[in-house]
N, C-alpha and C positions, 0 to 999 in steps of 0.2 A: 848160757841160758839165763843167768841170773841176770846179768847185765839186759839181756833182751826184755825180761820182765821190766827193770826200772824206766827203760825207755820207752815202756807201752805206760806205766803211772804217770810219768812225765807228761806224757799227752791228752790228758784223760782230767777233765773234774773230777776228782775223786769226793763223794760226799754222799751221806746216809739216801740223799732225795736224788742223787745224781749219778756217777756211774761207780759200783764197787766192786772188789775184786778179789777171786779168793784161790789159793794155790794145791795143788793135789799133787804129789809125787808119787811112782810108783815104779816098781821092780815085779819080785815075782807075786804082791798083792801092793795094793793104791796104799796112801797110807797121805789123811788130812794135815796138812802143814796150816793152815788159818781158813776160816768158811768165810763167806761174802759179808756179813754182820760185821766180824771181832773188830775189824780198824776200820776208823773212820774218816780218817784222815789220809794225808799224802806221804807225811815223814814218817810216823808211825807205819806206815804200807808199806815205804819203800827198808825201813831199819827191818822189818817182820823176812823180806825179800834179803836182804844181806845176809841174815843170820841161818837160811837155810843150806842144812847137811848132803850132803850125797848119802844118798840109798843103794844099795851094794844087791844083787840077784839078776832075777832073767827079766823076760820081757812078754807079763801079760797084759797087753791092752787092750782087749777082749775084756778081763775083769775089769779093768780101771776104766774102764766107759760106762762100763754096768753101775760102777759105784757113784754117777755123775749124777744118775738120774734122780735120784731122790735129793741131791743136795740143789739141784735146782728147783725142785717141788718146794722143799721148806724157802727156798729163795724169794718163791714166788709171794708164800703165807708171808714171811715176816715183812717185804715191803709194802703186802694189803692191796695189791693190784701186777696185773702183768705187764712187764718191760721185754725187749727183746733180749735174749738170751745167748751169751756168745761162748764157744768152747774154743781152746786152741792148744792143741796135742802137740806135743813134740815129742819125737824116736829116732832114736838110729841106730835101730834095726828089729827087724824079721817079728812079728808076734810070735811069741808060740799058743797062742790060743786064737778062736774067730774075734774077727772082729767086725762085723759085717752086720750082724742081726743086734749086735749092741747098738751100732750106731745108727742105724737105721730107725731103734725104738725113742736113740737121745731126739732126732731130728721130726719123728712123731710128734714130740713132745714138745716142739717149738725151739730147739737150742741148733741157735746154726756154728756148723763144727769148720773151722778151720786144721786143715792137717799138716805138719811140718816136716819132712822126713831130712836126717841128715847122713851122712855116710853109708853106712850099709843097707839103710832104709829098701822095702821097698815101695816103687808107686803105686803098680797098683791095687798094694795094700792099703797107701794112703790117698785113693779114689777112693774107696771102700770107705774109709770114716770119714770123707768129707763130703761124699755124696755128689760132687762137679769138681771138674778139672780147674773151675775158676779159684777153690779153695782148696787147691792141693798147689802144696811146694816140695823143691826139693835143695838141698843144699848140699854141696862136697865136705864142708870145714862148719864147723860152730862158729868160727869166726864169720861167716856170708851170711848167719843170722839176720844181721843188724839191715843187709840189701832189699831182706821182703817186708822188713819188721812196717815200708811206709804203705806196702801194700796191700795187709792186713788193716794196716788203719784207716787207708784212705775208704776202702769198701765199708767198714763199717760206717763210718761216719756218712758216705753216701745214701747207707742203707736209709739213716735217719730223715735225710733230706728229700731223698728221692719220694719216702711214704709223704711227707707234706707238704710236697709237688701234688699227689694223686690227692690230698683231700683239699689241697686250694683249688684243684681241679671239680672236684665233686662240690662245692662251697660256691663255686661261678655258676654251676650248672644250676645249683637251688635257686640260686640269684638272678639268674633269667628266666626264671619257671613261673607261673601262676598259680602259686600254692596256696593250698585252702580246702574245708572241707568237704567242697563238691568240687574241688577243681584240681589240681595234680596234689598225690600224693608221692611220698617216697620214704622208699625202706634202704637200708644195708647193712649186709652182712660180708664180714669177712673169713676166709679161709687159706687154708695151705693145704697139711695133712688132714688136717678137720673143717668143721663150717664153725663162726660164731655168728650168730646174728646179733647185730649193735642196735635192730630198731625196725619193726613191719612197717608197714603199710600204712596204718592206722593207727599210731600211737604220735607222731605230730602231725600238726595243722598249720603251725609257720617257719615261714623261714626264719626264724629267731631259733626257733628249737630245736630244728636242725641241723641249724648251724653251730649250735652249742652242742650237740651230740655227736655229728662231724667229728669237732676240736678235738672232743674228751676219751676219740680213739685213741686208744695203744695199738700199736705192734706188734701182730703175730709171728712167729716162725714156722716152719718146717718144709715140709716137701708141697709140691706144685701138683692138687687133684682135681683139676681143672674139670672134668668130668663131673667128679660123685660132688661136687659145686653146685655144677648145674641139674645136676636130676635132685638136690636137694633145695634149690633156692623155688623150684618148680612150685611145692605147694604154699610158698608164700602169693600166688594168682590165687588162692582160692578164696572163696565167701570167708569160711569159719577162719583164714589167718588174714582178714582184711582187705582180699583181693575183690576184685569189680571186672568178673568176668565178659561182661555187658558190654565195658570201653575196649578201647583201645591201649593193646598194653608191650610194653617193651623190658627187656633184658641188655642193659650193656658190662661185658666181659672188659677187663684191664688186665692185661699180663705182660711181665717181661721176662718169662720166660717158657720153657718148651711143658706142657703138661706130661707126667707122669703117668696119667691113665688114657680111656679113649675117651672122647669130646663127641666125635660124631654122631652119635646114637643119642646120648642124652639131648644134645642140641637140637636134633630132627623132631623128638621126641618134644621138645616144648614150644619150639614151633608149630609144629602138626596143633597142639592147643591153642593155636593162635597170636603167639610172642611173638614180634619179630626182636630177635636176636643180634645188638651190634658189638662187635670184635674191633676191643683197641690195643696193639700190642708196642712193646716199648722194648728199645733195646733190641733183647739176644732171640724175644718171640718168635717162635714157628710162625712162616705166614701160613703154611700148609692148614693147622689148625687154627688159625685165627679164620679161613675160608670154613673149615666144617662146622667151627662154631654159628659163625654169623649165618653163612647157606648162600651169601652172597658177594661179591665183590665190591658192591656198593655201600655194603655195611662195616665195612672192611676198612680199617688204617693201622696204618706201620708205620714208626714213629722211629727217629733214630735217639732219642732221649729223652730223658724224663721232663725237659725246658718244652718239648714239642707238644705238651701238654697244652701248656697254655696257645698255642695256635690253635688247637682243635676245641675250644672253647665257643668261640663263635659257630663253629663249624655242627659240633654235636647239638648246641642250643637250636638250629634251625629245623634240626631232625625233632629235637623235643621241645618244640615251640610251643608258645597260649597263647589266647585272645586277647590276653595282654600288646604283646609282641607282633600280634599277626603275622608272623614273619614267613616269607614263602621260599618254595624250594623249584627250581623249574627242573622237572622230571622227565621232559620230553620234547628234545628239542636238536634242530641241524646247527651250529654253530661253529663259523668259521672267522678264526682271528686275521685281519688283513694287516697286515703289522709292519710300519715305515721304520726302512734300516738304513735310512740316505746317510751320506757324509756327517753329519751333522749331532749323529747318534753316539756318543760314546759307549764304552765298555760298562761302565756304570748305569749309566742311562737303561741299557739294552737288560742290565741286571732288573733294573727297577718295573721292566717292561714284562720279562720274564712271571718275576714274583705277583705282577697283577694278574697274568695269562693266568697263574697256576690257582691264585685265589678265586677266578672264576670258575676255572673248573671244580673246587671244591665246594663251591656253592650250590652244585648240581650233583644229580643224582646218572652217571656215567654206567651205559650201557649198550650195547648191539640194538637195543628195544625198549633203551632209554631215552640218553641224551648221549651225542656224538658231536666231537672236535677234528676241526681241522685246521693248519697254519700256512698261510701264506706270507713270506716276504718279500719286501718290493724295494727298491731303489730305482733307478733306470730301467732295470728289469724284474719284472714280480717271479717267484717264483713258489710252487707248492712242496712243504716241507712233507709235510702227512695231509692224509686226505680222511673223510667224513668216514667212513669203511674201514681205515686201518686201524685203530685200537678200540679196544672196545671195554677197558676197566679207567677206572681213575689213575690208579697207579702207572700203568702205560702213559698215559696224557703228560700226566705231569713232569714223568720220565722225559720222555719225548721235549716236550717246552725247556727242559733245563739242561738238554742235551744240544739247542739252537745254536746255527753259529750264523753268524751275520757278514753281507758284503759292504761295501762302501759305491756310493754313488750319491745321484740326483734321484728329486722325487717327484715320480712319476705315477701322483695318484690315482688319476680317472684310467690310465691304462692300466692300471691295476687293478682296478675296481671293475673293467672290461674283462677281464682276465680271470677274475674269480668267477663268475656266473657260470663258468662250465663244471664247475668244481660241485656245485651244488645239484648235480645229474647225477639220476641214480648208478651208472656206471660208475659215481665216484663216492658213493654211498648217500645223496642227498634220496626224502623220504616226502619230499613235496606234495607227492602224488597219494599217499596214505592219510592226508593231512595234519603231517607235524609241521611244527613249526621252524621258518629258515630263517638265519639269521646273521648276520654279517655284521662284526663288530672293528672297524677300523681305529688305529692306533696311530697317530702323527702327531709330528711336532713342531710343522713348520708349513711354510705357504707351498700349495702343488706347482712344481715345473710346468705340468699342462692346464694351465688353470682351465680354457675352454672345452676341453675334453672331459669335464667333469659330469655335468650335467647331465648327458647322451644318456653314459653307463649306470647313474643312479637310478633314474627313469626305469631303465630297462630292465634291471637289478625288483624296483618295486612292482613294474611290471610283471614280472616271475613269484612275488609273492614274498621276496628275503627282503626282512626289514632290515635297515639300516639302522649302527648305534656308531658316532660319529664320538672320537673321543680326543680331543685336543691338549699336547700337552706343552707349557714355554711358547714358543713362537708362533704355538698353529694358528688360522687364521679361522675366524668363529664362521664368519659367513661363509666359507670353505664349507666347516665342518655341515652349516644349516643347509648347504645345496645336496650334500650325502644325502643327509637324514630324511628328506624330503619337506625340509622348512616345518617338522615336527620339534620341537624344540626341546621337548619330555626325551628326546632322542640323541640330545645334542648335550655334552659333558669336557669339562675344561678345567684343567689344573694349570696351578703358575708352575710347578715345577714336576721333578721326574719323583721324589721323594712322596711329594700327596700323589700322586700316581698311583702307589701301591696298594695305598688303601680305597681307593676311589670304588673298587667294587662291591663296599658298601651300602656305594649311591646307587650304583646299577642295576644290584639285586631285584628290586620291586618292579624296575621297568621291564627288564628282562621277563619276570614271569609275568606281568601286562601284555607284553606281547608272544606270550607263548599261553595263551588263553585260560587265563587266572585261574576262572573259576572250577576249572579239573583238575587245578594244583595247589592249591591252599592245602597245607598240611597244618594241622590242628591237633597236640597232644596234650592232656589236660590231667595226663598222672603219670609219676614214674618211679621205677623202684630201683637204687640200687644195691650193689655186693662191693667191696672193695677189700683187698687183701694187701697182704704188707709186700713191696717187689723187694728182690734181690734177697730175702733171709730168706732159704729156702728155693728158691726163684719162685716167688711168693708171685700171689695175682690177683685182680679185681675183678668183681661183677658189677652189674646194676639193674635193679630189673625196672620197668616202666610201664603204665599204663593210662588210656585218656578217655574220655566218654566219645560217643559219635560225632560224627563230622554232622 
């Protein structure tokens, strides 16, 4: 055990302003061996660690949890500000007292507990003081100590990294915002077992000083009240705490992990006031309640880690766009990808082809009575992967697009582009008739095999009302792409390689909702508030809330 201590110093800055460490032993009562203050240092730490005795009695760790709690309190006073807070018990074996309502109060109180059981231990005593299966262990020998000692530390240190993922995250968001004092504002607070609020509504006006209040968060601990979150971030919408019930106003949720309480009810509950509500989950997140949060599918992302933040940067900025930005969202529309997989396409290539399909669809608002995808591939023969009808969330789509698998041949555009027009019939969920918008967005890389067969099906393609968006990549042939389009040339898009490819939908964004009739799709948000909470200590979570004056 002692040796496991020095190998966690070893790892670790040790220093007054940086991380310190302090030892508690106990039998049949805890009994202080050094508090987090007495050494300052590394050698001094680690000689204080050698020179500790064995303690001879039973085994109440029920008491010696209880005794935790106040030396974290003074922890807190004498460094003048809160740091994350770490406990890591080691036993082997059986308490004879509870230990369950102890640790339950340490983890109230922001201290995330790691549990170690060795030999006789039991587990699920030590679920109990660790509060998740991710911070319980179990070990046969005191010698297998040293095999978890890197996965204690790796978590901790991720904890660190992963909170300043979420606030470079919230720090990009200000940053494409149009902040100001009649133009978005933004608040956050963070929570676990508690709420703190870091900042309403109304106490900055730039992005300077929020971004400076952003930075100057610490990290909270405890448990995950994802809930009593939201019914308390609720009365920050109001007049007296800053709020501008008049605008347009938003809440975004951050979590990575499952909430503790119910969600549903407080969520329903602040949207019925007019919030809409978006749900970002990371990691280990329920998607179950990231849906009762937000109330929507479309408000909805899952995220496989905390790096996938920064992809949904551009993504969330569109939802919380200004007049700045103008940036549009097309919310309703038929859109089916006609996607060339000739010979010619490599496996890379078809990746790069992929990661564009899905960046489109994330640019849209995916729904039955939204906007709906469909995917065609063609070579010598076209064929339809999914149709306009068959999924009806984001997540499906995207699913769907990265589940693609591709044939080899020649390319046979215009019979392809013959081939989709039936696709676009309501039998196959096309919506022409209700007047949404239809939309054919072709993907090649190279000159068509039928070059005079092009023409016919384009024709007849606009004829029906589906605009064409012709998009050429490496080889393809521009005058090609302009006889698609209809010699509209705002329609017609061309990269030298498969790599600018991916980002090209960019460029597309604005055409796209040009031609899926702008002016009922400009989305315009000109304030927003959010919540942010520390992930992983606790399986800690974020809000945000948001609000913008009329459209």
């Amino acid at each position: 055990m002692k040796q496991f201590i020095l190998e966690f110093i070893d790892t670790f800055r040790i220093g007054p302003q940086y991380v310190r460490l302090g030892v508690v032993k106990y039998a049949d009562s805890p009994n202080m061996e050094f508090d987090l203050t007495r050494y300052v240092d590394k050698d001094t730490l680690k000689k204080a660690v050698e020179e500790i005795q064995q303690l001879g009695g039973g085994t109440e760790t029920g008491k010696a949890l209880e005794f935790m709690g106040p030396l974290f309190t003074t922890a807190k006073t004498s460094r003048g500000h809160k740091v994350p807070g770490y406990l890591v018990v080691i036993t082997d074996g059986k308490s004879a007292d509870k230990v369950k309502a102890p640790a339950e109060a340490l983890r109230l109180q922001g201290v995330t507990i790691y549990a170690i059981g060795v030999k006789e231990a039991e587990v699920e005593e030590l679920g109990e003081i660790s509060g998740t299966p991710k911070r319980t262990f179990f070990v046969n020998s005191f010698d297998a100590l040293n095999l978890i000692k890197d996965d204690i530390i790796t978590d901790i240190c991720t904890t660190d990294e992963d909170y300043n993922k979420m606030k470079e995250f919230m720090k990009s968001v200000v940053n494409k915002s149009f902040v100001g004092q009649n133009e978005v504002h933004v608040g956050v607070m963070q929570f676990s077992s508690a709420q703190r609020l870091e900042f309403p509504l109304n106490r900055y006006f730039t992005k300077k000083e929020m971004i400076t209040a952003i930075d100057g968060m610490n990290q909270i601990g405890g448990g995950t009240l994802t809930g009593g979150a939201i019914s308390e971030v609720s009365q920050y919408f109001d007049p007296a705490r800053g709020g501008r019930p008049d605008l347009q106003q938003r809440l975004v949720v951050i979590t990575d992990g499952e909430a503790q309480d119910e969600v549903k009810a407080p969520a329903e509950a602040l949207r019925a006031q007019g919030v809409l509500v978006y749900a970002i989950g990371v990691e280990e997140a329920n998607t179950t309640q990231l849906l009762e949060i937000s109330g929507s599918p479309d408000r909805m992302y899952a995220e496989r880690d905390f790096d996938a933040l920064k992809d949904l940067e551009r993504q969330v900025s569109l939802e919380l766009c200004d007049p700045e930005r103008e940036c549009k969202k097309t919310e309703q529309a038929d859109i089916i990808f006609l996607v060339d997989v000739s010979k010619s396409i490599t496996l890379s290539k078809f990746r790069s082809m992929q990661k564009f399909m899905q960046s489109m669809v994330n640019q849209t608002t995916v729904g039955k009575d939204l906007t709906r995808f469909g995917v065609i591939l063609y070579s010598t023969n076209p064929k339809s992967i999914f149709t306009l009808n068959q999924y009806s969330t984001r997540q499906e789509v995207v699913k769907a697009i990265a589940d693609l698998k591709y044939p080899y041949g020649d390319t046979y555009t215009g019979q392809a582009l013959k081939y989709s027009l039936q696709f676009f019939s309501p039998q196959h969920g096309g919506r022409a008739e209700l007047q949404v918008p239809q939309i054919l967005m072709v993907i090649t890389d190279g000159d068509t095999t039928d070059l005079f067969s092009l023409a016919e099906p384009s024709l007849a393609l606009r004829n029906k009302g589906v605009h064409v968006i012709s998009i050429g990549v490496e080889g393809a042939n521009v005058t090609q792409l302009e006889i698609m389009a209809g010699h509209d040339k705002s329609k017609v898009f061309y990269v030298d390689n498969f790599k600018a490819l991916e980002t090209l939908y960019k460029n597309i964004t604005q055409v796209l909702c040009n031609s899926t009739k702008p002016g009922k799709r400009v989305r315009v948000f000109r304030a927003f508030v959010g919540l942010i909470i520390p992930p992983r200590i606790g399986r800690n979570t974020a809000l945000k809330y948001f609000k913008a004056p009329p459209k």
